[in-house]
N, C-alpha and C positions, 0 to 999 in steps of 0.2 A: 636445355640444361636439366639433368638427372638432380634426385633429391639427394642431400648429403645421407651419408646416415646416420646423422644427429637425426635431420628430417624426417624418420619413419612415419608415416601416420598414424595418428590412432584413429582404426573407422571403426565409428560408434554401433552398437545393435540401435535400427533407426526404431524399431520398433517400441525397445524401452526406452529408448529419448521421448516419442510418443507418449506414453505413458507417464513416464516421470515429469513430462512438462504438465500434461493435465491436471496432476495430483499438486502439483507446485502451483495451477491458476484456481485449485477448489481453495487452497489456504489462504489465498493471498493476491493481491498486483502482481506480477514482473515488470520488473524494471528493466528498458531499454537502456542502453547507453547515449553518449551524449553526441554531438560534433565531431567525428575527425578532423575536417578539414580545417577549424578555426586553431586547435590542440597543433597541429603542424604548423600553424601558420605562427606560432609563438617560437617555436622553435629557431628561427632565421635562417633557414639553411639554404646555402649558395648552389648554383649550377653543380657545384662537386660535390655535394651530398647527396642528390638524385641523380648522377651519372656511377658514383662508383667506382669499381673495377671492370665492371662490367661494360659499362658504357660511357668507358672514358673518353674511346675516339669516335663517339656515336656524331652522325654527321648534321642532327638536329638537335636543338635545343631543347634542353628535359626538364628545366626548372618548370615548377607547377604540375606538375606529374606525377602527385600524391603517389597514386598505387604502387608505383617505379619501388617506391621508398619499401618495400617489402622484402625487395630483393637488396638496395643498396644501403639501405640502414633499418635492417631487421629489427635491432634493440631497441633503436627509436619507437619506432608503433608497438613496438613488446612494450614497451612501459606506459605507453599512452590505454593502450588495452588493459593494461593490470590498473591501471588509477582509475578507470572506471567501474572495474570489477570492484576495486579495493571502496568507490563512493556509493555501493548499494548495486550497480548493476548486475542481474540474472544474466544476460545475456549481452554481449557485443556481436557490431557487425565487423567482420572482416573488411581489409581497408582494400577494397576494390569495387569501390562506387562505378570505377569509372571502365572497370577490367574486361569489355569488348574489344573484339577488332574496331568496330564503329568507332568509338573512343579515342579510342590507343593512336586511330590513324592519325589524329593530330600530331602525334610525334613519332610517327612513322614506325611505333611498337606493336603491330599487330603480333610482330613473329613473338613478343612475350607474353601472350593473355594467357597461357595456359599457366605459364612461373609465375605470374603474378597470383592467380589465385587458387594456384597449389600454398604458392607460399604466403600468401594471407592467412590459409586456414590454418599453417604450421606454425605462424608467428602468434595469433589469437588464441592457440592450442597451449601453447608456452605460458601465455601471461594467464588464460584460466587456469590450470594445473599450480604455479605460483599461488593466482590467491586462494584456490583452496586448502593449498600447505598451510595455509596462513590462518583461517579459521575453521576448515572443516568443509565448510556449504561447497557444493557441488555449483559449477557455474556451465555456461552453454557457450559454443558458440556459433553463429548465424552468418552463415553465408551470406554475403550482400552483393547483390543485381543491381545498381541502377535504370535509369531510363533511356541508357545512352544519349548521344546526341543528334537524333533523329528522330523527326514521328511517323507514323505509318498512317495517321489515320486526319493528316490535316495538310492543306497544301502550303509550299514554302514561296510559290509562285503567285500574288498576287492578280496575275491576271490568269492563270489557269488556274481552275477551284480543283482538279482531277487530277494534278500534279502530284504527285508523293516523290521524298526523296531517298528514301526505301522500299525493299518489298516485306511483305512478309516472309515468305522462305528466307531471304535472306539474314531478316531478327532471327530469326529460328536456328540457322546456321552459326550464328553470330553469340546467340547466348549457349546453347549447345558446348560449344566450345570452352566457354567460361564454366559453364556448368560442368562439365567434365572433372578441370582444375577443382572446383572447391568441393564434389564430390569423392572424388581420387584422395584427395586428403582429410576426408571423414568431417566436414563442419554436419553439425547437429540437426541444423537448420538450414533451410534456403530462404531468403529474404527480397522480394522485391519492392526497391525502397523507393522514397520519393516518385511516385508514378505521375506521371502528367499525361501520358496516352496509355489507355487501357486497350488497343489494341496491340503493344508492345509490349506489355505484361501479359497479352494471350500467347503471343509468339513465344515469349518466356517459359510460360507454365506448359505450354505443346512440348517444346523444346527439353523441357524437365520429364514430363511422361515419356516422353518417347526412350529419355533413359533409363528411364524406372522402368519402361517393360522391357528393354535387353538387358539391363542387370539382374532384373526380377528386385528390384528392392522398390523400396514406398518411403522418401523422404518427406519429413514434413515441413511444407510450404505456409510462408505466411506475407503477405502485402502490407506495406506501406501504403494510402495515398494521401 
């Protein structure tokens, strides 16, 4: 799916996001945003909220498939992003915790991780510009990586310890991908969040260099764990 062109991106100079963040942590805390997942889960919405237009005759079932909601109810996570901006937050994550192939393949969405976190970073793009309307302060927004659901670096096979149910090349392929998306649409930040395998967040940050040296750009990275 092409960007509308409402969708333009705005891509940041990464360099002065660099700097405007440091000058923003000599004054002060930054504030991370809160929960997505629980902010959705008040919401109640039925298999036809995360299906859409898009995947109305999707042949799996998409309820629970937070990121999905990007694409199929954009305003929703638009307002869930601006009420955190609007409660103190500096920065939000883009709602694609979950926005691998890895991921995804629970409900057979590989072929959307690139829409998904294109249009994460379009949606969190929206509700910061908003609340700046609103008071002034400049807000950011952070790309977010999850840990997908795989580890690299522990066995899932109890009786073989050598067992992995990934490769590396393959995270590396995997968040690449992802990274592209929320790259292509200018997020400020790259974020990997909640880490439980640090050889998965290497895969990540290889995966992030290796596009930093074909574009020649230097985004700035920062870890959860």
């Amino acid at each position: 799916m092409s960007p509308s062109p409402a969708d333009t991106p705005i891509i940041p100079d990464w360099i002065e996001v660099r700097a405007a963040l440091a000058q923003a942590m000599q004054e002060r805390i930054l504030i991370l945003d809160g929960a997505m997942g629980t902010m959705i889960q008040r919401l109640g919405l039925t298999e036809e909220n995360f299906r859409g237009e898009r995947f109305k005759d999707w042949a799996h079932p998409l309820k629970g498939n937070n990121d999905i909601l990007v694409l199929t109810e954009p305003k929703m996570i638009e307002d869930i992003h601006y009420a955190y901006y609007m409660a103190g937050a500096d920065l939000v994550e883009t709602n694609t915790f979950s926005g691998t192939s890895v991921a995804q393949a629970d409900y057979a969405c590989e072929s959307a991780v690139y829409d998904i976190n294109y249009q994460g970073v379009v949606v969190a793009r929206r509700a910061a510009l908003r609340a700046e309307a609103e008071d002034g302060r400049r807000r950011f927004v952070a790309g977010a990586l999850g840990p997908t659901t795989k580890t690299s670096s522990m066995s899932t096979d109890v009786n073989n310890p050598g067992h992995r149910s990934i490769t590396f090349d393959q995270l590396v392929e995997a968040y690449g991908e992802a990274l592209r998306g929320l790259i292509d649409a200018g997020a400020d930040v790259l974020l990997f969040e909640t880490i439980t395998d640090t050889l998965n967040t290497k895969a990540g940050i290889f995966a992030a260099q290796k596009i930093f040296e074909e574009r020649g750009i230097d985004v700035p990275i920062m870890i959860s764990g």
